[in-house]
N, C-alpha and C positions, 0 to 999 in steps of 0.2 A: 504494500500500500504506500503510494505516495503523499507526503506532507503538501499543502500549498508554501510556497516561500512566506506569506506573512506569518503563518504559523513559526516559522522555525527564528523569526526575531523577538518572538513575545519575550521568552526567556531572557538576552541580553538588555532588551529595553524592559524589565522587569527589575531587573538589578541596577539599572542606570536609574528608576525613580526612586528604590529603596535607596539607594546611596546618596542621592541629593536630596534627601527627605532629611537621611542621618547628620549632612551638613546642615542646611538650613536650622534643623532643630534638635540641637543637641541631647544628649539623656540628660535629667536631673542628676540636681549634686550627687556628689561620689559621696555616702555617709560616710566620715570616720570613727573607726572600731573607739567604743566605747571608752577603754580603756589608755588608747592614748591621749583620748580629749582629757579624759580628768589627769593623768601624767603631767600633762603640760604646766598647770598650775604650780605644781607644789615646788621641785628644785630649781635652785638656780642655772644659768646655762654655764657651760664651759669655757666656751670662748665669745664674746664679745667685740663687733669691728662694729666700728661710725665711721664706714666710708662710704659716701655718698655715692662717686661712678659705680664701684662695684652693687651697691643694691639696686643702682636704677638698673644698669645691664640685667641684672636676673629679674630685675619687676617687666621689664620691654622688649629683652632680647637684642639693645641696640646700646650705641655708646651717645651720653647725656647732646644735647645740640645746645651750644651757645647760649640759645635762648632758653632752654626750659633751666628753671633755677630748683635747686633743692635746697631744700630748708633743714629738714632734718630726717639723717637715715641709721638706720643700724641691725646689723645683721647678730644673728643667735645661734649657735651650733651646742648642741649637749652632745657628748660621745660616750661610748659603752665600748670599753678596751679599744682603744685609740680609734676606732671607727665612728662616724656621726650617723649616732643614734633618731635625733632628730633634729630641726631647724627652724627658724622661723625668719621672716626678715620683714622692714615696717621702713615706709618711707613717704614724706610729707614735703609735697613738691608745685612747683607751680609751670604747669607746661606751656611750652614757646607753642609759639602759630603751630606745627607741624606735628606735634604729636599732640593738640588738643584736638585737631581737624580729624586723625587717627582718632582717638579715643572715641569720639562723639559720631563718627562717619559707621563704623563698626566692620567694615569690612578685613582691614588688619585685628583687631582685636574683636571677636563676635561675642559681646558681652548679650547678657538676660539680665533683666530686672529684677529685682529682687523684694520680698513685703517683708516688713517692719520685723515681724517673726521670726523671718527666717534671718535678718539681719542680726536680730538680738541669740539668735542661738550662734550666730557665727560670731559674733564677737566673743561671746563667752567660751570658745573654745582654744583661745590663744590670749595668752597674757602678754600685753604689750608694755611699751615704754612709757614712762608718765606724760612723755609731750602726747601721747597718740591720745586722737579726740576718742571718748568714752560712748559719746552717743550723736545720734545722725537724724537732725530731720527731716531729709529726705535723700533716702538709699539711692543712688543712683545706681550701680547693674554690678554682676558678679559673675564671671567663666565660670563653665561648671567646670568643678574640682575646687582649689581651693582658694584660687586668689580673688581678693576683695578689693575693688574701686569704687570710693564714694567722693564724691565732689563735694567739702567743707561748705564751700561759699562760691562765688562767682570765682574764684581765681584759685585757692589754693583746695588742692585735693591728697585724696590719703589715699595709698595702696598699700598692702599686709598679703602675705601667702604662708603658711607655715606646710608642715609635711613630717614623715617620719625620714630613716635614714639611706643611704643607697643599698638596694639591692646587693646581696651579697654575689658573687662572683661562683659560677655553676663548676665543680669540678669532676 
């Protein structure tokens, strides 16, 4: 028995809208196991850096431009036998034309919106630095997984991502 040829594309164009369904719209947050949320609180970190290029590069993936100014950053490592255990990093910055255009366009960064709830459960699961603002109102959007972008006021905004440690190494 012969197929007709529209038949035999269903399949490829089947997988082509599942896959741009999965970009367009992401899964919901990644939960984090119970266990490391409450961890996070209680000991101090390890190690300690306030430099400002290195946290914006891991909050953007890019190096700081001229124009965006950073105010205040500081990254967190805890380690468990010389390995990092887990991390966190926080940075309070004010962006030049180019990555506010980014930010706000959405196509480099595909941020969701985020409600009140689930803002207040995400802050609560990483202990920040005493500059980081405590409360937001109004959430502006968060990647699912774990990092968080809320825009302070018209000009200065806050990003935070924390995680656990790197994968260990398969032998």
């Amino acid at each position: 028995m012969r197929l007709p040829k529209a038949l035999l594309l269903l399949p490829p164009l089947a997988a082509c809208i599942f896959m741009a369904r999965r970009l367009m719209w992401p899964a919901d947050e990644i939960a984090q196991p119970e266990a490391v949320q409450a961890s996070m609180s209680g000991d101090p970190p390890d190690v300690v850096v306030n430099g400002g290029s290195d946290v914006f590069r891991r909050a953007f993936w890019r190096h700081p431009d001229p124009m965006d100014r950073i105010l205040q950053a500081e990254l967190r490592e805890w380690k468990d036998s010389g390995e990092v255990s887990r991390w966190s990093w926080h940075l309070r910055f004010i962006p030049g034309p180019k990555l506010r255009e980014d930010l706000l366009d959405g196509r480099i960064f595909p941020f969701r919106k985020i409600g009140q709830e689930d803002l207040e459960r995400r802050l609560a699961a990483c202990v920040r630095p005493a500059w980081a603002p405590t409360t937001f109102f109004k959430a502006h959007s968060m990647l699912a997984g774990n990092l968080l972008l809320v825009q302070e006021n018209d000009q200065v905004w806050y990003a935070e991502d924390h995680g656990s440690g790197f994968a260990k190494p398969v032998k």
